[in-house]
C-alpha positions as a Markdown table, in Angstrom:
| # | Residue | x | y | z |
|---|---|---|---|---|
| 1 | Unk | 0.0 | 0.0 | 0.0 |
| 2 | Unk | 1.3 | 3.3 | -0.8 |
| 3 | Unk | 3.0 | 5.1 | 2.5 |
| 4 | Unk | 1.1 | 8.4 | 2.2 |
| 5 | Unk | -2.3 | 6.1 | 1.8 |
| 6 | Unk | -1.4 | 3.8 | 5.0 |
| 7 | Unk | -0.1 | 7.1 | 6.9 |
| 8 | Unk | -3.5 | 8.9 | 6.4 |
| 9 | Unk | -5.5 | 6.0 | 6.7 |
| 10 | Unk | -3.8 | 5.0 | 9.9 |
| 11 | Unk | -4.3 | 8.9 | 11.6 |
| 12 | Unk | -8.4 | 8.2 | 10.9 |
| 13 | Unk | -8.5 | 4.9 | 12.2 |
| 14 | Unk | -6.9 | 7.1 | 15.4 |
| 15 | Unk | -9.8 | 9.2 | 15.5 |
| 16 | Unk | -12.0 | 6.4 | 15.6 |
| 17 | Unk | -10.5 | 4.2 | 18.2 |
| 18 | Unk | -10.4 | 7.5 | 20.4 |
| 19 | Unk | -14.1 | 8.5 | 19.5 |
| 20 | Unk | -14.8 | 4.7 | 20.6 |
| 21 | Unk | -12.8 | 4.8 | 23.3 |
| 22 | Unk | -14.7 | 8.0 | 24.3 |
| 23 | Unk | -17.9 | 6.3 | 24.0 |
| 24 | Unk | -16.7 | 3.4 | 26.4 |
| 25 | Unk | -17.1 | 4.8 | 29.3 |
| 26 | Unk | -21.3 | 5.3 | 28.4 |
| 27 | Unk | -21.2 | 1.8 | 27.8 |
| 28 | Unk | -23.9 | -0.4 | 30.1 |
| 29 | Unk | -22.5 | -2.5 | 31.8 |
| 30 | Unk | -22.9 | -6.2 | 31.0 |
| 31 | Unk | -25.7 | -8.2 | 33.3 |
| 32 | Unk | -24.8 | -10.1 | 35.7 |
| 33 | Unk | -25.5 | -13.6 | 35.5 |
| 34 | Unk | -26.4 | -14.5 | 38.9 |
| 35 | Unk | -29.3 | -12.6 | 40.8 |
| 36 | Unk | -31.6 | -13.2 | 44.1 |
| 37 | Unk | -35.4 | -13.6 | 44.5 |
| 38 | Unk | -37.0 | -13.6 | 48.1 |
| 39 | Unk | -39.7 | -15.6 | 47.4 |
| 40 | Unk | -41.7 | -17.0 | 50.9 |
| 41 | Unk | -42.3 | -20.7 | 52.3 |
| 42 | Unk | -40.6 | -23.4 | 50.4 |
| 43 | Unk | -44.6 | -25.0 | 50.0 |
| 44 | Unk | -45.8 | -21.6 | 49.0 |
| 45 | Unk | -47.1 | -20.3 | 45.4 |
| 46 | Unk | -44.3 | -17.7 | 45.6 |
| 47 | Unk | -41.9 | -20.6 | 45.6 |
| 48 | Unk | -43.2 | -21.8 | 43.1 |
| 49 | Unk | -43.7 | -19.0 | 40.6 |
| 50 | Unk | -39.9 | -18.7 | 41.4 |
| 51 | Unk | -39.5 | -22.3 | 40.4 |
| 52 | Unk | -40.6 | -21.8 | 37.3 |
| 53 | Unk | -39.0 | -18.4 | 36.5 |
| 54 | Unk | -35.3 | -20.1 | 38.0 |
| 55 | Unk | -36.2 | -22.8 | 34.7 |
| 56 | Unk | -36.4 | -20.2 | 32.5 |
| 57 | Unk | -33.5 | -18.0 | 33.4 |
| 58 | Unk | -31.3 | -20.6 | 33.3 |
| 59 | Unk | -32.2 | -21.1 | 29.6 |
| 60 | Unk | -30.9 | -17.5 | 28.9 |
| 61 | Unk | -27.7 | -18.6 | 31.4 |
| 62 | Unk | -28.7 | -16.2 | 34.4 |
| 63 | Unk | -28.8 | -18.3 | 37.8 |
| 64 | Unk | -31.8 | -17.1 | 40.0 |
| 65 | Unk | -30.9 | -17.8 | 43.7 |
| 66 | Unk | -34.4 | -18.5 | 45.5 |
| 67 | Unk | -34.1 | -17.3 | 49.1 |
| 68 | Unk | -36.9 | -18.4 | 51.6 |
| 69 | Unk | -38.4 | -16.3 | 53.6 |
| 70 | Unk | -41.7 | -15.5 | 56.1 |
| 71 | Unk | -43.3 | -13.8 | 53.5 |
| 72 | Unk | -44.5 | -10.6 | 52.1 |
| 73 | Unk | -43.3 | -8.0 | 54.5 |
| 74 | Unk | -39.7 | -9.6 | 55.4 |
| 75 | Unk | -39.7 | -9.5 | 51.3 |
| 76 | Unk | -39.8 | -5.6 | 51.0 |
| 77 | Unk | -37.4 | -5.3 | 53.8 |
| 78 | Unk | -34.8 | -7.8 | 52.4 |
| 79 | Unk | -35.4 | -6.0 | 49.1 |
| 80 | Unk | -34.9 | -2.5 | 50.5 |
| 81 | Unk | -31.6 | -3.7 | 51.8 |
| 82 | Unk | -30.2 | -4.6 | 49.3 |
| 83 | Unk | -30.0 | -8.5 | 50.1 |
| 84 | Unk | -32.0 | -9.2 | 47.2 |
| 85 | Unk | -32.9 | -8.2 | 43.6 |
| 86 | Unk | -36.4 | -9.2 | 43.3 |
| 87 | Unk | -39.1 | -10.1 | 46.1 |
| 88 | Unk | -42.6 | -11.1 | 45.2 |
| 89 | Unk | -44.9 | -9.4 | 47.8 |
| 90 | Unk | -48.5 | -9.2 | 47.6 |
| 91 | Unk | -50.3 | -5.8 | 46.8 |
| 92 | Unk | -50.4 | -3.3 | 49.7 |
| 93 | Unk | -47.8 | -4.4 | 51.9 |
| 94 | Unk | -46.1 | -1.5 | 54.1 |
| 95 | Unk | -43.2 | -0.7 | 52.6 |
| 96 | Unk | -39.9 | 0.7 | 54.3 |
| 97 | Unk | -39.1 | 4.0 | 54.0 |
| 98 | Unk | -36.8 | 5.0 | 50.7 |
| 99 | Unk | -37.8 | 5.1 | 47.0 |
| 100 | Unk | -34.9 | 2.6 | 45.8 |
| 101 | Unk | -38.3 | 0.4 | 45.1 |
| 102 | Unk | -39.7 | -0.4 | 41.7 |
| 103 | Unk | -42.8 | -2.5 | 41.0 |
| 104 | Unk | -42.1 | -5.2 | 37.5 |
| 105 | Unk | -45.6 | -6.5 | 37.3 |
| 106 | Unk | -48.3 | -7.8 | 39.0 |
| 107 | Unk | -48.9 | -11.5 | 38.1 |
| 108 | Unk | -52.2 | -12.5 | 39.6 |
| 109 | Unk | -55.0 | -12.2 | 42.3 |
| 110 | Unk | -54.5 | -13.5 | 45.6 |
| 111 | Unk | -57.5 | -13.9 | 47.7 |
| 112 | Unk | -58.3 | -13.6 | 50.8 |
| 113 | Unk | -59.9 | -16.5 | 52.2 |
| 114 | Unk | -61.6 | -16.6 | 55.9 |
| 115 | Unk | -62.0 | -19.9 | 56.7 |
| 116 | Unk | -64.7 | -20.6 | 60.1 |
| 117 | Unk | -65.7 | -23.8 | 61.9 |
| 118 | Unk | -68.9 | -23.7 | 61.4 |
| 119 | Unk | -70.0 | -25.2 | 65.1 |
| 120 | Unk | -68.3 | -21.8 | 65.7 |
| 121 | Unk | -69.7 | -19.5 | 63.5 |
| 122 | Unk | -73.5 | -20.6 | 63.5 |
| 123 | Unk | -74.0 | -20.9 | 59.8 |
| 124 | Unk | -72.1 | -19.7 | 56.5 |
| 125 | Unk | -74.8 | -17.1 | 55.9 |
| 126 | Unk | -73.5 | -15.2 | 59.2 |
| 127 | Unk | -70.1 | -15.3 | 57.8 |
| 128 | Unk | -69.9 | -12.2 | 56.3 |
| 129 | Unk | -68.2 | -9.3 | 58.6 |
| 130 | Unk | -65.1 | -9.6 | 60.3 |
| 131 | Unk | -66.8 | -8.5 | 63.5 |
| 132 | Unk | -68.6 | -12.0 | 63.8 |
| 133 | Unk | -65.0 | -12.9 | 64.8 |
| 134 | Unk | -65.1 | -10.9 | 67.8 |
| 135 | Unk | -64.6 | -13.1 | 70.9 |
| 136 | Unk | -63.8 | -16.4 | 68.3 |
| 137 | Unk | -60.0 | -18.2 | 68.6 |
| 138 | Unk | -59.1 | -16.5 | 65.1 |
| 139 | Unk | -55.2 | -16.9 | 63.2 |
| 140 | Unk | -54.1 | -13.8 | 61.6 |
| 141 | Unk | -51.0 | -15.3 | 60.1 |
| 142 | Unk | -47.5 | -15.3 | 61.1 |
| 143 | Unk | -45.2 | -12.4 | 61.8 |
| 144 | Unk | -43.1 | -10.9 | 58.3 |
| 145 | Unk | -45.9 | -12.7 | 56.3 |
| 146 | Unk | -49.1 | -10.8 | 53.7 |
| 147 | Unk | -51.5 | -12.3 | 55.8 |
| 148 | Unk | -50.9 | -11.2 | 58.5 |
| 149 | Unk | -50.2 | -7.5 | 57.3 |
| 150 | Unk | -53.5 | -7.7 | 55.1 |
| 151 | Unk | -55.7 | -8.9 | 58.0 |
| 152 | Unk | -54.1 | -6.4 | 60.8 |
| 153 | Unk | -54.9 | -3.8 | 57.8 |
| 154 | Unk | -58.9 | -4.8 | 57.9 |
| 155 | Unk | -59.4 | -5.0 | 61.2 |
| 156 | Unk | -58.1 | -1.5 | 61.2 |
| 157 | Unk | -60.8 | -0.3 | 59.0 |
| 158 | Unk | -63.1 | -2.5 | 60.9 |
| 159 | Unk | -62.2 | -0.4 | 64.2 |
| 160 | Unk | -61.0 | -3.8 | 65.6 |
| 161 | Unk | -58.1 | -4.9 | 67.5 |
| 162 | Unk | -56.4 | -8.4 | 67.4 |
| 163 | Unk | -56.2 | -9.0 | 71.5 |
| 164 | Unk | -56.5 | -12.9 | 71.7 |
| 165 | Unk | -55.3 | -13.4 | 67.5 |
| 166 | Unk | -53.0 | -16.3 | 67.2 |
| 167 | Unk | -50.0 | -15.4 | 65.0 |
| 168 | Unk | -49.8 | -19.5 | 63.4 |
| 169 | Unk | -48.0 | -19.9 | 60.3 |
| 170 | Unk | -50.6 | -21.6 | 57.5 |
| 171 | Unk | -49.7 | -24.9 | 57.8 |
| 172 | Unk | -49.8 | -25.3 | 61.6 |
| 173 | Unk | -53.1 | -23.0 | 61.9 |
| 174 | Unk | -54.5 | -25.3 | 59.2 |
| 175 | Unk | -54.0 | -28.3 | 61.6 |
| 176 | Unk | -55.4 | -26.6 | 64.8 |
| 177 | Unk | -58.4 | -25.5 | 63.1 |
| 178 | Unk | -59.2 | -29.2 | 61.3 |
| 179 | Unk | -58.4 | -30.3 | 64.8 |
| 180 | Unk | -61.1 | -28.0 | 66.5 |
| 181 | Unk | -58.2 | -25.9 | 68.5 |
| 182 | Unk | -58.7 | -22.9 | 66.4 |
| 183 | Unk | -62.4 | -21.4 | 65.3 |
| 184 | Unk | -61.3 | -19.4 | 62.4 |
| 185 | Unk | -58.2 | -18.4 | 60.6 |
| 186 | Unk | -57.1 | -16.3 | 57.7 |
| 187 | Unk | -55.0 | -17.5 | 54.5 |
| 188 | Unk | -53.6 | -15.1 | 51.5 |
| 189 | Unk | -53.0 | -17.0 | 48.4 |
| 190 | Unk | -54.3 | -19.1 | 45.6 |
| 191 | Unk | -56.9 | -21.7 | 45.7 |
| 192 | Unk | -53.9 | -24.2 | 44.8 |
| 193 | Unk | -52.5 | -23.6 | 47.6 |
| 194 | Unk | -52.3 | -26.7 | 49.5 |
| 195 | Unk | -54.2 | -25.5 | 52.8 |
| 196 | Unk | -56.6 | -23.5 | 51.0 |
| 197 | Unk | -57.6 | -26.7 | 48.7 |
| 198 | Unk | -58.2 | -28.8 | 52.0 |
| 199 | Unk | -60.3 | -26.4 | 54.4 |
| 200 | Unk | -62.4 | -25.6 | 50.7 |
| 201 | Unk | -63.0 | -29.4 | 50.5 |
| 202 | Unk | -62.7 | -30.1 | 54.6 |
| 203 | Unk | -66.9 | -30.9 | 56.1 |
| 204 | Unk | -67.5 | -28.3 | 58.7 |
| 205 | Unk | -65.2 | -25.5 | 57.5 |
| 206 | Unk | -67.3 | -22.4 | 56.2 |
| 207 | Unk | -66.2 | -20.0 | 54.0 |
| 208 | Unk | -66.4 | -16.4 | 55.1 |
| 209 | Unk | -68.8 | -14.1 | 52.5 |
| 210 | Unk | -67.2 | -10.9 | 52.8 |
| 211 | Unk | -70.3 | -8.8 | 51.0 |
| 212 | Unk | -68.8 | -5.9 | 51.6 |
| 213 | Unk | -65.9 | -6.3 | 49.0 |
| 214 | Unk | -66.6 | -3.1 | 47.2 |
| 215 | Unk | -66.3 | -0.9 | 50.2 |
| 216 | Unk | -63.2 | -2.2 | 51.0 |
| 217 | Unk | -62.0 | -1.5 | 47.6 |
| 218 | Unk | -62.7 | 2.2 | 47.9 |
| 219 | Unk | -61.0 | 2.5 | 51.3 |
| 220 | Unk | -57.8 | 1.0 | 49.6 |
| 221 | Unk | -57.5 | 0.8 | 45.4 |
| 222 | Unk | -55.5 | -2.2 | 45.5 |
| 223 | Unk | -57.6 | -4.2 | 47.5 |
| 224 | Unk | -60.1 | -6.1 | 44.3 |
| 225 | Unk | -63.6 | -7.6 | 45.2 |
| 226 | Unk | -63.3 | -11.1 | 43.7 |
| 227 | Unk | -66.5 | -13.5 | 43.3 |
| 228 | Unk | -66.0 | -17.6 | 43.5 |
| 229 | Unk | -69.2 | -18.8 | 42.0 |
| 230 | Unk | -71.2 | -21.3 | 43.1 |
| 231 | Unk | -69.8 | -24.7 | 42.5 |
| 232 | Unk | -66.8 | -23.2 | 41.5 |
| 233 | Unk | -64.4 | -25.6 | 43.4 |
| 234 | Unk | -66.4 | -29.0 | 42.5 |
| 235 | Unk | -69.7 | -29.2 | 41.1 |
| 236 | Unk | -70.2 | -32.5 | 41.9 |
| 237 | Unk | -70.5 | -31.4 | 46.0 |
| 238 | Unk | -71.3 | -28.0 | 44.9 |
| 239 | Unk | -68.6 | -26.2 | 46.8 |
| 240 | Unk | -69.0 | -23.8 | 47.6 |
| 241 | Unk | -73.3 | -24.0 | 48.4 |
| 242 | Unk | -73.3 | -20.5 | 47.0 |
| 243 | Unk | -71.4 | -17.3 | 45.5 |
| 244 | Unk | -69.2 | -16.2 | 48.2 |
| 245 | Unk | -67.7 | -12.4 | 47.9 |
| 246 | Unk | -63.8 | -12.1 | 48.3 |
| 247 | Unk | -61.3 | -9.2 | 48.8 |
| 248 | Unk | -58.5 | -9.9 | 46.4 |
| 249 | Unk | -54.7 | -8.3 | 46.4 |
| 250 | Unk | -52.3 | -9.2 | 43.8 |
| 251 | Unk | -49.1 | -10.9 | 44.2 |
| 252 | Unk | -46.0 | -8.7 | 42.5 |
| 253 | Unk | -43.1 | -9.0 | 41.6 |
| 254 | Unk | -40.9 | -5.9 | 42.8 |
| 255 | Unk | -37.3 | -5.1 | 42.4 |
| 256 | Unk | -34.3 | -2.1 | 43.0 |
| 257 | Unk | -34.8 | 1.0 | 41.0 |
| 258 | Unk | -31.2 | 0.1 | 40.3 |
| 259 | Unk | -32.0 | -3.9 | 38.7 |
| 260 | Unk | -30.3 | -3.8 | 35.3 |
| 261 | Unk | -32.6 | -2.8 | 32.7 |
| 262 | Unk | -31.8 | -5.9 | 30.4 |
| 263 | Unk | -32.8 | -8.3 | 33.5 |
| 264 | Unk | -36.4 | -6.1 | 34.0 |
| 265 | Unk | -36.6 | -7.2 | 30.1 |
| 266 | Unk | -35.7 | -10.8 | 30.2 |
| 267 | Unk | -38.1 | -11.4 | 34.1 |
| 268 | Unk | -41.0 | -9.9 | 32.5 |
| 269 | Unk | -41.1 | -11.6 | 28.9 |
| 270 | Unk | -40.3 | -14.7 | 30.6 |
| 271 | Unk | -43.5 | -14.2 | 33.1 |
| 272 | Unk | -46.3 | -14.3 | 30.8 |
| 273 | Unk | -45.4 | -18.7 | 29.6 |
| 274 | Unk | -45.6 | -18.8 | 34.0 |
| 275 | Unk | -49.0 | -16.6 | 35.1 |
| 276 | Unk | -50.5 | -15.8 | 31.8 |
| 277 | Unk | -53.0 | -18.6 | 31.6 |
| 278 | Unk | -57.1 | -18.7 | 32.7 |
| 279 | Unk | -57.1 | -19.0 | 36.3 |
| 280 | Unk | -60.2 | -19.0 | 38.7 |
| 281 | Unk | -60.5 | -15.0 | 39.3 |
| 282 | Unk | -58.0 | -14.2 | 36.2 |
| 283 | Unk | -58.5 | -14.9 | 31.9 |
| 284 | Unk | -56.0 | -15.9 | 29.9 |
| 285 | Unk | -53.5 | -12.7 | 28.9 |
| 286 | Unk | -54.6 | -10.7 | 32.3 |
| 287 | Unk | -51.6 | -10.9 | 33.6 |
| 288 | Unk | -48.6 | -10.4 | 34.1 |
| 289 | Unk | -49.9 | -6.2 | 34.3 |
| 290 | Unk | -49.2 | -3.0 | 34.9 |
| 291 | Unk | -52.6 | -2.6 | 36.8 |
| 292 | Unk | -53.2 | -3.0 | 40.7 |
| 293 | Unk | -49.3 | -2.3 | 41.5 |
| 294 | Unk | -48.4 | -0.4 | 44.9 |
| 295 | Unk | -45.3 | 0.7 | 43.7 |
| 296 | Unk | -44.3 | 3.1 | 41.6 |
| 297 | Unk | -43.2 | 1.4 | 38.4 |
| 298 | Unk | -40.0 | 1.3 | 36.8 |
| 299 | Unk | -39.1 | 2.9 | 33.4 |
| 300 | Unk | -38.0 | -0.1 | 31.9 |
| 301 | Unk | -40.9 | -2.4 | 33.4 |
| 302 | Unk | -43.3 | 0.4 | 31.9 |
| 303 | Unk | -41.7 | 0.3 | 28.3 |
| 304 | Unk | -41.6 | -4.1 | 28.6 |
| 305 | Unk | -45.8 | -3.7 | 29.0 |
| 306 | Unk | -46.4 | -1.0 | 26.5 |
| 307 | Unk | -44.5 | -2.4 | 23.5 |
| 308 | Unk | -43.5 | -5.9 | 24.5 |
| 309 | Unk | -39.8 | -7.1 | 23.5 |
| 310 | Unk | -37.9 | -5.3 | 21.3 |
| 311 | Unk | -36.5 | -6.0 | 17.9 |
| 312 | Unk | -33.4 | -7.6 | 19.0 |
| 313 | Unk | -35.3 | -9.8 | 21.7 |
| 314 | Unk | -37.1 | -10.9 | 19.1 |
| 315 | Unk | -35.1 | -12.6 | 16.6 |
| 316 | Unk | -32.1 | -13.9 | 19.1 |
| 317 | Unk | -30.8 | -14.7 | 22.2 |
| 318 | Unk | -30.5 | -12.8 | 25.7 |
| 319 | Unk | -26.7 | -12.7 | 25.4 |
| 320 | Unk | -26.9 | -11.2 | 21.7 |
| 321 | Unk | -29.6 | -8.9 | 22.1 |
| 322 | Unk | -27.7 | -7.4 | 25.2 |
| 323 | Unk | -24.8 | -7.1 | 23.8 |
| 324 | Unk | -25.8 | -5.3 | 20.4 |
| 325 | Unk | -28.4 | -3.0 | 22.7 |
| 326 | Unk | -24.7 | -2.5 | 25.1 |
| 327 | Unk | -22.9 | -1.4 | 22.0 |
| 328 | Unk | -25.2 | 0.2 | 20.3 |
| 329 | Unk | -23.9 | 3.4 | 21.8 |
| 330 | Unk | -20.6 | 2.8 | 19.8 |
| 331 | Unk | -22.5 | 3.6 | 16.4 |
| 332 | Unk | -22.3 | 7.2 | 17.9 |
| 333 | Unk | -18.7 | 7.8 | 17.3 |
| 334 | Unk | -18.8 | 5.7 | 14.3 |
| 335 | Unk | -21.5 | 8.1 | 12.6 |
| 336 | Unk | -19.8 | 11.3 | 14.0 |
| 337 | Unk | -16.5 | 10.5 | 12.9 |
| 338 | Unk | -16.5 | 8.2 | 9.9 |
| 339 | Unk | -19.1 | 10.5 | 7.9 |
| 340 | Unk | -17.1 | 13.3 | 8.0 |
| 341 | Unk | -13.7 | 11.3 | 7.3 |
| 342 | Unk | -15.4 | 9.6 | 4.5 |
| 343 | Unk | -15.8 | 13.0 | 3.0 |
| 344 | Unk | -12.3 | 14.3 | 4.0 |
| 345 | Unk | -10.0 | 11.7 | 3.5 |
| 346 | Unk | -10.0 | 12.0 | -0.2 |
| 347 | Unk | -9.2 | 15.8 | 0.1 |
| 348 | Unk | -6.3 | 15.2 | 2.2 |
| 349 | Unk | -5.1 | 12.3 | 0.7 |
| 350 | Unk | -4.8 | 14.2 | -2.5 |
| 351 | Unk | -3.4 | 17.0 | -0.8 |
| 352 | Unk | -0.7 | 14.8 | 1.1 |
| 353 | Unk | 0.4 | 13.4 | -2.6 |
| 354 | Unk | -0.2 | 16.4 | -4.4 |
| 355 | Unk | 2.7 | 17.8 | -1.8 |
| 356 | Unk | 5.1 | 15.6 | -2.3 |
| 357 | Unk | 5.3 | 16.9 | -6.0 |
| 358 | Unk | 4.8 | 20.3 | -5.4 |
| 359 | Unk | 7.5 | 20.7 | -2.4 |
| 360 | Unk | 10.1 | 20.1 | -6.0 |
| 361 | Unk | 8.6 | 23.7 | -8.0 |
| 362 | Unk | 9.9 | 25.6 | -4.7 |
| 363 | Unk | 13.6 | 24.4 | -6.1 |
| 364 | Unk | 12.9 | 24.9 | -9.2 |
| 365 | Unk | 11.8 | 28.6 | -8.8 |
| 366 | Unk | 15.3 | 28.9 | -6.8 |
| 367 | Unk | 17.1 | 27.7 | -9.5 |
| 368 | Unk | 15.2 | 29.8 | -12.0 |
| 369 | Unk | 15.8 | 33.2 | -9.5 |
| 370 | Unk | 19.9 | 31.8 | -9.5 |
| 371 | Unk | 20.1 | 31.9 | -13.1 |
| 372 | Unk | 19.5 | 35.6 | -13.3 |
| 373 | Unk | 22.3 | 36.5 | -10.8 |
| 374 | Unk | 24.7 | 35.7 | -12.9 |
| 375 | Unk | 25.7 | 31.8 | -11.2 |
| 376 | Unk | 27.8 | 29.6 | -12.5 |
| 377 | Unk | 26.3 | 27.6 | -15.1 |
| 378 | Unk | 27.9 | 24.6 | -14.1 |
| 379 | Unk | 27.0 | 24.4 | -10.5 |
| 380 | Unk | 23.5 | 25.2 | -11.8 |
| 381 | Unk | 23.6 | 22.2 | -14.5 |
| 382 | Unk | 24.6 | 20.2 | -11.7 |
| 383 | Unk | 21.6 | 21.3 | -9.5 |
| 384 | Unk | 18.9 | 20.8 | -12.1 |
| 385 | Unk | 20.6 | 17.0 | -12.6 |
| 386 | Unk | 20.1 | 16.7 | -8.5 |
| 387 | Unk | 16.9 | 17.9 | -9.2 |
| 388 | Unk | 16.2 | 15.4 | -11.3 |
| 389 | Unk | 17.6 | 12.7 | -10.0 |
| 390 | Unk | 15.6 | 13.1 | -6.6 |
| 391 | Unk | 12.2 | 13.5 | -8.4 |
| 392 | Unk | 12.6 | 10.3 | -10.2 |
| 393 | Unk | 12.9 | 8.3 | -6.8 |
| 394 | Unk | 9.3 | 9.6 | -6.0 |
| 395 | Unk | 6.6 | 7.1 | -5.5 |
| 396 | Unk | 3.6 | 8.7 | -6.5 |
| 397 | Unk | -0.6 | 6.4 | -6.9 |
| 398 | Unk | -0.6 | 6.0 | -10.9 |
| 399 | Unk | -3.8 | 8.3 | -10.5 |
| 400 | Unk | -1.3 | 11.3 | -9.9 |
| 401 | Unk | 1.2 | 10.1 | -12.4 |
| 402 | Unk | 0.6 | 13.1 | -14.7 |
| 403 | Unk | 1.5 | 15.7 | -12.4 |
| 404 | Unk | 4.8 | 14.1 | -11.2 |
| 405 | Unk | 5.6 | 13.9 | -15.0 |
| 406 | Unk | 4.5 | 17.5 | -14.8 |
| 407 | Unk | 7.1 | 18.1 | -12.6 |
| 408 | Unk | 9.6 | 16.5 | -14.7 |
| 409 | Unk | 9.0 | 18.0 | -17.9 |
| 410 | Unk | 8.8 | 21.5 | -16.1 |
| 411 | Unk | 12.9 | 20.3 | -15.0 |
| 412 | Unk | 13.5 | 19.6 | -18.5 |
| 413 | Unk | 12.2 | 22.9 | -19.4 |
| 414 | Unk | 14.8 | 25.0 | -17.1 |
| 415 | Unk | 17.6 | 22.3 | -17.7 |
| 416 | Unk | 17.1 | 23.4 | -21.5 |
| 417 | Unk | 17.1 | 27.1 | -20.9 |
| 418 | Unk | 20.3 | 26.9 | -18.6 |
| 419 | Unk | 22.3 | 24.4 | -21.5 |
| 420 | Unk | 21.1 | 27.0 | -23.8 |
């Protein structure tokens, strides 16, 4: 490659590299690869929605650490710590004090269900306010967990206090009130959940009609009137005997303001293959949403629900998709520099050539200026030939041929006139 070609093409490839260089340091950084999701009880559905989304991640090659916990409340604190990356928490909790908190999605309706022994309770048709409680051997869940924030949250609105409440965890309140040691008890969580499937099913457990759903829903937005029909858990026994009014939260899935924007991407598209199906208070598509969260919700998260995946996520992997979006920010130098080079280089280029000829008609003008003076001829033959010889050891691009042979028939021209 010609020398003056290499030399300018090497001082734009410079530019470049610094322009890139420059652009580094805006760079995202790459995700990491291994993140942490409180979740609750190792039996619960939060464990188990994080189950599934640990399967999915690990096709994409990020490792989701599960981390056990009492539940809702020890969730938000964990995650306003910093311990974790993501919590699942149902709608509502009380959060700590900061704004380091963003909410993902919520991914469906959790209801709360007040189960009653119904030697206790008279009959399921006096089921239907929390004050029928009043004096009863009641669970309101255990310490850290959404139960037992949801139900000290009602019986606040209800003017009550919870003098004489158990704090049981589900599984060991479930027992005492099959076994006649407790008369009622309270349960947040899906009607797969084990306990909630066996006191639905259990003969003389009665399922508390909260009629009042809709008030409670305008004293707190993100507390959802729900309705189990009639028959609803087996038609066969007709459980339950009649429709039975619920108040609904909403589990979701929360994270740190600061959660890399290509994991907010890659947790929500993989929710919708987990919660996205027809369930008993939810049709197909209705979730994962943007609706019913208590937090304030995160650009990224916003963007995911609006327009779904992007281009990239489309058409290829996690790994590749992140990294094109990363360097994406490079194409900045690339346009701002290389544009403009592409239109200078071939300007200077010509220019750097053009000077390597031109640099010669400086010595020849002396030469010309000497021959008036009155110099020697010889010494001035002998210059011309110096002349001459040095101009034929030019390298010159065959495109600018004509002007170096220019330049040597100019020298031929002044040799003549001094010989003459």
């Amino acid at each position: 490659m010609n020398k003056q070609l290499l030399r300018s093409s090497t001082i734009g490839l410079l530019i470049v590299l610094a322009g890139f260089l420059v652009a580094y340091q805006f760079v995202e950084p790459a995700p990491p690869s291994h993140i942490t999701l409180a979740t609750g009880g190792p039996n619960g559905a939060y464990h188990a929605f994080g189950l599934a989304l640990n399967a999915r991640l690990a096709d994409q090659g990020i490792d989701l650490e599960l981390r056990n916990t009492a539940g809702s409340v020890e969730n938000a604190q964990l995650l306003a710590a910093g311990e974790v990356d993501l919590a699942l928490m149902q709608g509502g909790t009380r959060l700590p004090i900061g704004d380091s908190l963003r909410g993902l999605a919520s991914l469906y309706f959790e209801p709360l269900w007040g189960f009653v022994r119904l030697e206790a309770g008279a009959d399921e048709s006096s089921l239907s306010r929390l004050q029928h409680l009043q004096g009863l051997r009641v669970n309101r869940g255990a310490p850290g967990s959404g139960t037992r924030a949801l139900v000290d949250e009602l019986l606040t609105l209800n003017a009550m206090d919870a003098v004489g409440f158990t704090q049981l965890s589900t599984a060991d309140a479930t027992e005492q009130l099959l076994a006649g040691e407790l008369d009622a008890m309270f349960i947040v969580g899906g009607a797969t959940s084990p306990e909630v499937d066996v006191l639905l099913r259990a003969d003389g457990i009665g399922l508390m009609n909260l009629e009042r759903s809709e008030a409670y829903h305008l004293q707190h937005r993100y507390l959802s009137p729900l309705l189990l029909p009639a028959g609803a858990i087996d038609l066969a026994e007709n459980r339950p005997g009649a429709d039975v009014e619920l108040i609904g939260v909403t589990a979701m899935l929360a994270s740190r303001e600061d959660l890399h924007p290509a994991l907010v991407d890659l947790v929500l598209l993989s929710a919708p293959s987990i919660v996205g199906g027809d369930g008993l208070f939810q049709r197909a598509g209705e979730f994962p949403s943007a609706r019913f969260l208590s937090l304030p919700i995160g650009e990224e998260a916003a963007r995911v629900h609006k327009r779904g995946p992007s281009f990239l996520q489309r058409y290829l992997p996690f790994w590749a998709a992140t990294l094109i979006d990363r360097l994406i920010v490079m194409l900045v130098p690339l346009i701002a520099l290389m544009l403009p080079l592409m239109r200078l280089f071939p300007p200077i280029y010509r220019w750097r050539v053009r000077s390597r000829i031109y640099k010669w008609y400086a010595d020849l003008r002396a030469i010309e200026a000497r021959m008036d003076s009155g110099e020697s001829l010889d010494e001035l033959i002998a210059e011309v030939q110096r002349l001459e010889d040095e101009v034929k050891r030019v390298d010159t691009p065959l495109s600018y041929a004509d002007e170096l042979y220019h330049l040597r028939g100019h020298i031929e021209l002044v040799q003549a006139r001094i010989e003459g």
